[in-house]
C-alpha positions as CSV (number, residue, x, y, z in Angstrom):
1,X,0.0,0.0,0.0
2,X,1.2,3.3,-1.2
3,X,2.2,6.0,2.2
4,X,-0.2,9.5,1.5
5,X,2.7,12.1,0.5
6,X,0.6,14.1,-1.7
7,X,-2.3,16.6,-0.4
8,X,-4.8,18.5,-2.7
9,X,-6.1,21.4,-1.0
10,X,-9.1,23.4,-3.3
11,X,-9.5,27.1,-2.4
12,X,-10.9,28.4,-5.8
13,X,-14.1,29.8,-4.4
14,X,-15.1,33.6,-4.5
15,X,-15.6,34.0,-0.8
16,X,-18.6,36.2,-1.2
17,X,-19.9,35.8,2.3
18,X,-16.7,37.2,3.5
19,X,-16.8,39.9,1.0
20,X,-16.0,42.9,0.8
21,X,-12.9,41.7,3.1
22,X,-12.3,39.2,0.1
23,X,-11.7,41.9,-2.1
24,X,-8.7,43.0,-0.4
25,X,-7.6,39.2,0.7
26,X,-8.1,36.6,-0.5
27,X,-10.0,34.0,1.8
28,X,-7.0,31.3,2.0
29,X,-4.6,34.6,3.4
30,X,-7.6,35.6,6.2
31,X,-5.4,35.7,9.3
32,X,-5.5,33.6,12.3
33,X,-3.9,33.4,16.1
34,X,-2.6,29.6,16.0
35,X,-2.6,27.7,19.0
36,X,1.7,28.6,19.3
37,X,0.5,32.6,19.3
38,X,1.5,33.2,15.8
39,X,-0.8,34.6,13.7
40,X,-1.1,32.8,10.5
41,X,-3.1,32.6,7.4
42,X,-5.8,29.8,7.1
43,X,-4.1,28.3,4.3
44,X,-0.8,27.9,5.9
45,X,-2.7,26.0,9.0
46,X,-4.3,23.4,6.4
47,X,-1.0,23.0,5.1
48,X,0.9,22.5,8.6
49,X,-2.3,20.3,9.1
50,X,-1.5,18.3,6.2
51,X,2.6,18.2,6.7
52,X,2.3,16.7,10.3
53,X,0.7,13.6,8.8
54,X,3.7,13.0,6.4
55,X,2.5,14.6,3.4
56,X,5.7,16.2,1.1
57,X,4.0,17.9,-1.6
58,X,0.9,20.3,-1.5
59,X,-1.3,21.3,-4.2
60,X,-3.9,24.2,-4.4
61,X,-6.7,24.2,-6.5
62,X,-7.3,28.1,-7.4
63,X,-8.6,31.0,-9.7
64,X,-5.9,32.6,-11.7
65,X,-6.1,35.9,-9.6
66,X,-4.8,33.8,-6.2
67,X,-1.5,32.5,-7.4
68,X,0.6,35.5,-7.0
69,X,-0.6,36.7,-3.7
70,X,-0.2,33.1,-1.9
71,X,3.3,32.4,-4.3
72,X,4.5,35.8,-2.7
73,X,3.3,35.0,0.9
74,X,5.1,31.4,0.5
75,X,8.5,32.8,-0.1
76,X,11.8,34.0,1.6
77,X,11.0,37.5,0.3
78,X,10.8,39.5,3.5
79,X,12.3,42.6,5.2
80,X,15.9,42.8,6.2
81,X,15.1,43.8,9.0
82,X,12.7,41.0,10.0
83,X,15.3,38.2,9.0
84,X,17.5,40.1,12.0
85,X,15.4,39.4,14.8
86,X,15.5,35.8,15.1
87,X,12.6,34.5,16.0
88,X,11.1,36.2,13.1
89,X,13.4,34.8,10.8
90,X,12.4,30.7,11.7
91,X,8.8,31.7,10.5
92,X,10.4,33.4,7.3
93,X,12.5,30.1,7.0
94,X,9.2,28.4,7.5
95,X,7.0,29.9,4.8
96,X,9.7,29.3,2.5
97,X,10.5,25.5,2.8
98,X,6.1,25.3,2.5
99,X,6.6,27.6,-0.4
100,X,9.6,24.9,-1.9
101,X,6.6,22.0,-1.5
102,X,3.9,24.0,-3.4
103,X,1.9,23.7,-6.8
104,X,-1.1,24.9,-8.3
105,X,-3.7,24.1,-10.6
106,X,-6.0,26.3,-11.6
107,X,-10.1,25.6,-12.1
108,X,-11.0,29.0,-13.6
109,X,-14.7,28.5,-13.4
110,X,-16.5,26.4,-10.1
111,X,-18.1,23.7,-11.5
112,X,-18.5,21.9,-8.0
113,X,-16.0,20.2,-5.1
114,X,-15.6,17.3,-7.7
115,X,-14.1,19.5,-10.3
116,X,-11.8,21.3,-8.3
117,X,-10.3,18.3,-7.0
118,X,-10.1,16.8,-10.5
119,X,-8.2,20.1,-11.8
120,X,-5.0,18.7,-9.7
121,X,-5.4,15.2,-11.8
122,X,-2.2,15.8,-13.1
123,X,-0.4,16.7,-9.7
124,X,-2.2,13.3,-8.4
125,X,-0.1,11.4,-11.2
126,X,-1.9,7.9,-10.0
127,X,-0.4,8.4,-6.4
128,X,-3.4,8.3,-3.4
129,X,-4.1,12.2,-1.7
130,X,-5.2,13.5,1.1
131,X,-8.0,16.3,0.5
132,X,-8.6,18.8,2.6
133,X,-11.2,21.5,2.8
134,X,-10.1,25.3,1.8
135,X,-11.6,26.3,4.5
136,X,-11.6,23.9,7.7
137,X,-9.4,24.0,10.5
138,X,-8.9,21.7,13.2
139,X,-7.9,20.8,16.6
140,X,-7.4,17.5,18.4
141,X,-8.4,15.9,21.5
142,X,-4.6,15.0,22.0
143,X,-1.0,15.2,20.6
144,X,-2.2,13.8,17.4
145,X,-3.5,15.9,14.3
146,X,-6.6,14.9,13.4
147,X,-5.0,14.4,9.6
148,X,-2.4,12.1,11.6
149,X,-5.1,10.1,13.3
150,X,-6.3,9.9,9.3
151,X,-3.2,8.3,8.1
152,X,-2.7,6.0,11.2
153,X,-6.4,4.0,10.1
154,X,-5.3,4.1,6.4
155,X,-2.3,2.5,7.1
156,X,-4.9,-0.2,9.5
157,X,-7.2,-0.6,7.0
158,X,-5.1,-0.7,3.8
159,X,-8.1,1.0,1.7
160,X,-9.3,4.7,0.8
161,X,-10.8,6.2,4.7
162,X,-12.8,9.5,5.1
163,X,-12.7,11.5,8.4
164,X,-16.5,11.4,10.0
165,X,-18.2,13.6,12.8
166,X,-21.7,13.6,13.6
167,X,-24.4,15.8,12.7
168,X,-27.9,16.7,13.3
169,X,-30.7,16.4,11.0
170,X,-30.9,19.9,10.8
171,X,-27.3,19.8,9.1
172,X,-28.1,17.4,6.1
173,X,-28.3,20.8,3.9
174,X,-24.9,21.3,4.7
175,X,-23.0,18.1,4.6
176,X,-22.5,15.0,2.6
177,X,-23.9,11.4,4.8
178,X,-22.5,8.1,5.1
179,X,-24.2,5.4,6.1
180,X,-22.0,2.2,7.0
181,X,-21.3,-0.2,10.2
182,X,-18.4,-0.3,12.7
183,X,-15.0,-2.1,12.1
184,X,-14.3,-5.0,14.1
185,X,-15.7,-3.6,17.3
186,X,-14.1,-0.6,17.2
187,X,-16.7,2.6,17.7
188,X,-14.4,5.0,16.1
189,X,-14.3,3.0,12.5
190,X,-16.8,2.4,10.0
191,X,-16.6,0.4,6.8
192,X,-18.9,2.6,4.5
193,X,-21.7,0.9,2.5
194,X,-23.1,4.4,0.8
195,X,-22.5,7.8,0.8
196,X,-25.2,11.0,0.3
197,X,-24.6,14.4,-0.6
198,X,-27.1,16.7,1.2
199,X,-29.5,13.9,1.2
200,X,-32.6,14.7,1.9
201,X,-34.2,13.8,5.0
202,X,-36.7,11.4,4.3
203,X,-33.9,9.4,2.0
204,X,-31.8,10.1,5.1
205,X,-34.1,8.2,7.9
206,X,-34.6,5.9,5.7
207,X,-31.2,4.9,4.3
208,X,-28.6,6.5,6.5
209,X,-29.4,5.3,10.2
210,X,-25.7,4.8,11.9
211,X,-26.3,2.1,14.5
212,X,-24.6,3.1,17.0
213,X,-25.0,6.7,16.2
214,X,-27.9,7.7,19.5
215,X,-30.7,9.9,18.3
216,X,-32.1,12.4,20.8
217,X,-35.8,13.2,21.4
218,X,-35.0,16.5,19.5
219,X,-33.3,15.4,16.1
220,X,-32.1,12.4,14.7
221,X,-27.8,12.0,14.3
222,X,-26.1,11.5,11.0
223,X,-22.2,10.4,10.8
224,X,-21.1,13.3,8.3
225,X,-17.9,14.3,6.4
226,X,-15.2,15.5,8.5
227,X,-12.9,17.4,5.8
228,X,-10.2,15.2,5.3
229,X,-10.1,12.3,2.9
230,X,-7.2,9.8,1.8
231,X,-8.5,8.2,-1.0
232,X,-6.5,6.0,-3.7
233,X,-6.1,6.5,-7.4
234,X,-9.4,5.2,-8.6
235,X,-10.8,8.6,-7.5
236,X,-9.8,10.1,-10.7
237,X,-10.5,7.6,-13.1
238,X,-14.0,8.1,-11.5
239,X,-13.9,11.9,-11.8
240,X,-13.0,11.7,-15.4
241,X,-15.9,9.5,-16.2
242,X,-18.2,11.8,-14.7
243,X,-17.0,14.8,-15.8
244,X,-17.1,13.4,-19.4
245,X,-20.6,12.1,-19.1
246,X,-22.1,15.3,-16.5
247,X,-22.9,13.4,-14.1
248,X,-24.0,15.9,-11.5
249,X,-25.5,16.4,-8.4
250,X,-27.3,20.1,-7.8
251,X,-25.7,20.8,-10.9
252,X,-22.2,20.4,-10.1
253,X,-19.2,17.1,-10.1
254,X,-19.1,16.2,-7.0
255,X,-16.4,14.7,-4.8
256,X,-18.9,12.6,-3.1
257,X,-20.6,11.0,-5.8
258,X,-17.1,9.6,-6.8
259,X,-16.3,8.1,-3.5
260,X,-19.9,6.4,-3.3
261,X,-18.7,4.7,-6.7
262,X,-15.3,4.4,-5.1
263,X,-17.1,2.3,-2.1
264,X,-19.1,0.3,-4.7
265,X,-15.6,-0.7,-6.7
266,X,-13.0,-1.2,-4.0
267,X,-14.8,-0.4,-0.8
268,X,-14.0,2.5,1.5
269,X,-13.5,3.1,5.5
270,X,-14.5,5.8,7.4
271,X,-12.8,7.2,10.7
272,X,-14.7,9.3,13.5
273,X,-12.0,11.9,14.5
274,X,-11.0,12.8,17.6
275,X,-11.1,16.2,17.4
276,X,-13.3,19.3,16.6
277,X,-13.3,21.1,12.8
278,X,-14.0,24.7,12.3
279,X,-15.6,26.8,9.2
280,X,-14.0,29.6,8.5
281,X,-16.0,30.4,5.3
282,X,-18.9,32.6,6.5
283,X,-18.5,35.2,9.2
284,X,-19.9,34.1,12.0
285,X,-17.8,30.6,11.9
286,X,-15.0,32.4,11.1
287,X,-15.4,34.7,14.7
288,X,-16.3,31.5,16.3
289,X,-12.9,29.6,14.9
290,X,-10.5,32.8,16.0
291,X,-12.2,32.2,19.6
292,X,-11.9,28.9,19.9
293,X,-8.2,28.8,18.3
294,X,-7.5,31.8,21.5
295,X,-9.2,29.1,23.9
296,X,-6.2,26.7,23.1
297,X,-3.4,29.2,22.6
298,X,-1.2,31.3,25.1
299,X,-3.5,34.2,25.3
300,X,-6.4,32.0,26.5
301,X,-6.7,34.0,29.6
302,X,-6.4,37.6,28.0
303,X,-10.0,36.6,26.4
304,X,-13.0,38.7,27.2
């Protein structure tokens, strides 16, 4: 089984519920207080995400207009006089070994999550990825990255695994569902017999009950998509066919309707992450992120 050294990270979207802040910065370059102190763009905290599981080579998915700002950011370009002070000067050093790793491919028109990811198909070069969201961050329950914990059960399982958390039924607008049963006793594993995309919720009750998964008297629980995949080369030959033939879901290619084929052709796991993810793509998730990323860091007790 082929080790994950390649991640594919799409960030091609327009960011228009961040706008007009998106006009100035581009969404992937929003800043953030990491959990060290250090304030950092989003996309470098995916990427540091993605390095800590072993990944050696990163590709973005993006509009023409994003290259140059992220190239620039991701290079040793920087003021004398910040390469003086040295403390300063690791975190230049740092942005330019991530810069050294760095590719792009460009999807000049959104045609879905699907597409995006298939833009990199060249990058890929029949080697398994890890995908991660443009726009997700994440913290642990312990010493382990949740993208860590991702690779540890691929390397178990020997197949294609997706990172799960759990949602309400309320959420099923806003997530893709899978529907599977746990791996040799163990709660945190699931090998996946179908996957939804926004299902709706009568296909939902009906064909994506989790045993295992407790509903409340309120709402019925989902297992959902975490925002990490590692998923082997068949993924693309997938893509391909359903880009050639439009296959579509709400109109667009979608990453999920591969890895339900995916599942059907060569099976798939999924893995319930300890840890929490955070949206950063719409304002309020984006104030709740910074907060919760101030919880875990140094500054904790400077907080309001």
């Amino acid at each position: 089984m082929q080790s994950i050294k390649k991640a594919i990270i799409p960030i091609a979207g327009y960011g228009t519920r961040l706008f007009p802040a998106t006009k100035a910065v581009p969404k992937a370059l929003f800043p953030i207080i990491d959990q060290d102190g250090i304030a950092k763009p989003i996309i470098q905290l995916i990427i540091e995400e993605a390095l800590t599981a072993g990944v050696e080579e990163v590709c973005l998915v993006a509009q023409p207009h994003q290259v140059n700002p992220i190239t620039d950011y991701f290079s040793g370009d920087v003021p004398k006089a910040i390469l003086e002070k040295h403390e300063l000067a690791i975190q230049a050093d740092r942005l330019t070994e991530i810069g050294e790793r760095l590719q792009f491919a460009i999807q000049a028109e959104p045609q879905g999550f699907g597409h995006a990811i298939y833009c990199a198909k060249d990058f890929a070069d029949d080697d398994p990825v890890m995908i991660l969201l443009g726009d997700h961050l994440y913290i642990p329950d312990s010493e382990v990255s949740c993208a860590k914990q991702l690779v540890e059960v691929y390397t178990h399982v020997g197949m294609s695994v997706t990172s799960l958390d759990v949602c309400d039924e309320k959420e099923l607008s806003l997530n893709g569902i899978v529907q599977g049963t746990t791996y040799k006793d163990n709660p945190a594993i699931f090998k996946i017999a179908r996957i939804a995309e926004k299902p709706s919720v009568d296909y939902a009750r009906e064909h994506m009950r989790v045993e295992g998964i407790w509903d409340t008297q309120e709402t019925y629980k989902y297992l959902c998509h975490f925002g990490i995949d590692l998923l082997t080369p068949l993924l693309f030959d997938i893509l391909d066919y359903n880009y050639r033939n439009q296959i579509l879901t709400h109109g667009e290619i979608q990453l999920r309707d591969a890895m339900g084929e995916m599942v059907k052709q060569e099976g798939m796991y999924g893995y319930r992450v300890a840890g929490t993810r955070y949206d950063t793509g719409n304002p309020k998730e984006l104030l709740n992120t910074t907060y919760a990323f101030g919880l875990h860091g140094p500054y904790q007790n400077d907080l309001i």
